[in-house]
Every structure is written in structure tokens, then in C-alpha cells.
C-alpha positions in Angstrom: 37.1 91.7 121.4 38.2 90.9 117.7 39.8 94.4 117.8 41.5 94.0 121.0 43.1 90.5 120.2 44.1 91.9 116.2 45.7 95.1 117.9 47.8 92.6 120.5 49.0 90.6 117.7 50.3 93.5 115.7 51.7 94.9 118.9 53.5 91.3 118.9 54.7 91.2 115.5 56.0 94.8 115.9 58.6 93.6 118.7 59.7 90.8 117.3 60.6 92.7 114.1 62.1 95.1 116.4 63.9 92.5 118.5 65.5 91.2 115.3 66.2 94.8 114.1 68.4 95.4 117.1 70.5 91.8 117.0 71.3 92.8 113.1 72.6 96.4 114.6 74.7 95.4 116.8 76.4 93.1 114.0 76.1 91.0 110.6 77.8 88.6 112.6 77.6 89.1 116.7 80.9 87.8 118.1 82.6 87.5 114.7 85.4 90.1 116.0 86.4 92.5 113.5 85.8 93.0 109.7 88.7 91.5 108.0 91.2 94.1 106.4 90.2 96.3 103.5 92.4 98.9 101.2 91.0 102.3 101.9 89.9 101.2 105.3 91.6 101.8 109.0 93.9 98.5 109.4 92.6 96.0 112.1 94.5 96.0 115.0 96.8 93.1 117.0 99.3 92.7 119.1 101.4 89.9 119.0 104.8 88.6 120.0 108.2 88.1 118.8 110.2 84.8 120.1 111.4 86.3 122.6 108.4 87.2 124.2 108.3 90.7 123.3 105.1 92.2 122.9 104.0 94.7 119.7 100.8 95.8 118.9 100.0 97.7 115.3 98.4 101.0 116.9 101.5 101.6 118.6 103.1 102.6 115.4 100.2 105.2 114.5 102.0 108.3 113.4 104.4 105.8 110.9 104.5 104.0 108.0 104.4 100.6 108.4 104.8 97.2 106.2 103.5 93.9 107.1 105.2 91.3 105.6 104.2 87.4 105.4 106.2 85.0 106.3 107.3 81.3 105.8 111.2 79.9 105.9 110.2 76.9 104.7 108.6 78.1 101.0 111.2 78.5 98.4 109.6 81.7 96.9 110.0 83.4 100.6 114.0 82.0 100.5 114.4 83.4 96.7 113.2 87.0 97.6 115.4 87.1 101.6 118.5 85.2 99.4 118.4 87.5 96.2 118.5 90.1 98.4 115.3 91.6 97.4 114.3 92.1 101.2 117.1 93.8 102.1 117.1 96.3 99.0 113.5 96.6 99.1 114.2 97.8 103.5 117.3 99.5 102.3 114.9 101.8 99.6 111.8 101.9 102.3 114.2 103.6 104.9 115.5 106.2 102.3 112.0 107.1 101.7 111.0 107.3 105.3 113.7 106.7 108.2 110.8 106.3 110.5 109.0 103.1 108.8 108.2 100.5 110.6 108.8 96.5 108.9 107.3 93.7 110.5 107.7 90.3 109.6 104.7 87.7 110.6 104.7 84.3 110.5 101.6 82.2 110.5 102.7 78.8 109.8 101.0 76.5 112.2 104.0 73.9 112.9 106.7 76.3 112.8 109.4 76.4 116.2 108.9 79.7 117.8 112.4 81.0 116.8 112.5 80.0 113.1 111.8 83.1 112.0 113.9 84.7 114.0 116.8 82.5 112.8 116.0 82.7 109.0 115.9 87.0 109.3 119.1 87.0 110.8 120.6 84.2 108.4 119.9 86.4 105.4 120.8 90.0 107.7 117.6 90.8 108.2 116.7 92.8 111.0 113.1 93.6 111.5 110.7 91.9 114.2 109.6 88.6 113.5 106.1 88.3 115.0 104.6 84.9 115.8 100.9 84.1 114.4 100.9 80.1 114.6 96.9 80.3 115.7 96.6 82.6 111.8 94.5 84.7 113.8 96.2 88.0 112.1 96.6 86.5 109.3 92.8 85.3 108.6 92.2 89.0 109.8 94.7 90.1 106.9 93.5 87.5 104.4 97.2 86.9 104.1 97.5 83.8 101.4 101.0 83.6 100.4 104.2 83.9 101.9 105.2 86.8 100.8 102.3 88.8 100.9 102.8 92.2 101.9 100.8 95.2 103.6 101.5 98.8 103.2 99.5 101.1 106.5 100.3 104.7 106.2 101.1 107.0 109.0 97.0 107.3 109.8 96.6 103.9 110.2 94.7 103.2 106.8 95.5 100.1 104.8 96.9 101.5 101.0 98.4 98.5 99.4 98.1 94.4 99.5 99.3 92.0 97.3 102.9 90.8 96.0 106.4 92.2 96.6 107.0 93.3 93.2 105.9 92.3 89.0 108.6 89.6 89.1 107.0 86.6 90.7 109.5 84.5 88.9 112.6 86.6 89.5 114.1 87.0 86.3 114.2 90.7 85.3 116.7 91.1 88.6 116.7 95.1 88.9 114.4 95.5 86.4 111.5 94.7 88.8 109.2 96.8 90.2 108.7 96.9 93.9 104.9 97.1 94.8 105.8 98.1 98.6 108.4 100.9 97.7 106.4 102.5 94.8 103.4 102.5 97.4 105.1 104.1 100.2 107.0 106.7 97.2 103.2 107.8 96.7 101.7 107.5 99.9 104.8 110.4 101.0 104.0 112.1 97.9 100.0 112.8 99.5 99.0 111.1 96.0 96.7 107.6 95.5 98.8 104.4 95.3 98.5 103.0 92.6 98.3 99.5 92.1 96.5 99.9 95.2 96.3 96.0 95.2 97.9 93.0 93.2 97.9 89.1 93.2 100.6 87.9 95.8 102.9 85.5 94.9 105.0 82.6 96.1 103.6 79.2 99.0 100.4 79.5 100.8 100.3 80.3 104.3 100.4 77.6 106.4 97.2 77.7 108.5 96.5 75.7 111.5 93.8 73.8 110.3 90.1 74.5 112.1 
């Protein structure tokens, strides 16, 4: 009987361990959604919209280059780079490189009118997307934390490069800076590493709707 009642409790203890095997499986975290973005690693999808209501969604763009870029009209860092025309010369270099990359602009700030992104783009003649994020939901996925903060996907779908625009977070060496984004895409067309692969973004926090 001793037997019996040793061999059932093993039995026991060998499907709860089993029961608990399974639920770590099917996650670290069941129902945390995806893992957060990672250089070296395919770039989570999205789909978000624009203020007019149009819809985009990342994987749409497989088979291209694409930049994400962060956000905020309100920080003065994001004015300095769109009003010193580093955007635009930065866009202006990206499409030499690659006539089929695609820039996106997202905003994440929480209080932010629907069409203020929009409306600051085409202020400084700007004309990439400006997709709306105010729940942060892409941009937790990103760990975006500053406006700019920038992305750089290659044509598989792999992130290859996060962090700041360029080395010139307080823009005084004008041309003299080094763009990040450009020199990543250079390489990524070149089939060679980027490198810096990743570096400190600069400029205002993202805005995040508060939990």
C-alpha cells in the first residue's frame, strides 16, 4: 500500500512539474505580446495610422529600407534638427543611397492633436508619413526614449541601427556631423555590418501616456 500511495504521489509531482513546464513554453510572459525590439533581430511589427486615417503597417515595406523616426513638435531638440535642416538633408542623402527607402515619422506623445505632426512636417517641407502612437504602444515596443530617436530596418526586415540622428547632440559642428542613419543605411547597401550598430539618442523624452 506504502508503494502504491509513494508511486501516486510521484506520478503527481511529475504533472505538476510538467504542467508548469508547458505554461513557461508557451511564454516568459503569456499575454505580454511581443518581445520588445532588438538590433540583429527581425523588427516587431504594427500598423498604425496617419491623421488622416490612413492605414500603414511595417511588413508592408518588407523588400525596403526603412527608418523610423521619433517624434515630438513640442521638444526643442526635435525643432533644432527639422529647422537646421538636418531632416531634410539627412532624407535628401537616404534617397541618393536608396530611391526606394521608406521614412516614417511616429509620434507618441500622449496629449498631442492628431494633426500636429502632420502640420509641423509640412511647416519645415517635410514630407514623410506622420504616424500616430498617442497610446506609446509602438513606441514601448521600440523602447523609443527621446524625440528623435531613430530606427534603421533593412530590406529583410531586421532591425540594424537605434540610437541618435548623428554625433552632434548639441549641433555645433553644422556639416561636420556625422549622420548615424545615413552611415547605417551606406553599410547596410554595402552587405557589410553597421557599425555603430547602436548609440545614445539624444534630445526630450517621449511623451508617454502615463499607465
Amino acid at each position: 500500500m506504502n508503494t502504491h500511495r509513494t508511486f501516486l504521489s510521484a506520478l503527481s509531482l511529475t504533472a505538476i512539474l510538467a504542467v508548469a513546464a508547458g505554461l513557461a513554453s508557451a511564454g516568459d510572459h503569456p499575454g505580454s505580446g511581443p518581445a520588445t525590439a532588438a538590433i540583429g533581430k527581425p523588427a516587431p511589427d504594427f500598423t498604425l495610422k496617419d491623421a488622416s486615417g490612413k492605414t500603414y503597417t511595417l511588413s508592408e515595406f518588407k523588400g525596403k529600407n526603412v527608418v523610423l523616426q521619433w517624434i515630438n513638435p513640442d521638444c526643442p531638440v526635435c525643432k533644432r534638427v527639422s529647422a537646421d535642416g538636418l531632416v531634410s538633408n539627412m532624407l535628401k542623402d537616404l534617397k541618393s543611397l536608396d530611391k526606394e527607402l521608406v521614412h516614417l515619422a511616429i509620434n507618441s506623445t500622449h496629449y498631442m492633436k492628431p494633426d500636429a505632426g502632420a502640420k509641423y512636417f509640412k511647416a519645415h517641407k517635410i514630407e514623410s508619413p506622420v504616424l500616430i502612437d498617442a497610446d506609446g504602444v509602438v513606441g514601448h515596443l521600440y523602447e523609443a526614449k527621446t524625440t528623435p530617436h531613430l530606427f534603421v530596418i533593412d530590406a529583410m526586415g531586421v532591425l540594424r541601427y537605434s540610437g541618435a540622428l548623428d554625433d552632434d547632440s548639441r549641433g555645433r559642428s553644422g556639416d561636420g556631423a556625422t549622420n548615424y542613419v545615413v552611415n547605417a543605411v551606406r553599410q547596410i547597401i554595402a552587405d557589410e555590418e553597421v557599425s555603430p550598430s547602436k548609440t545614445k539618442p539624444y534630445g526630450c523624452s517621449v511623451k508617454y501616456k502615463r499607465k
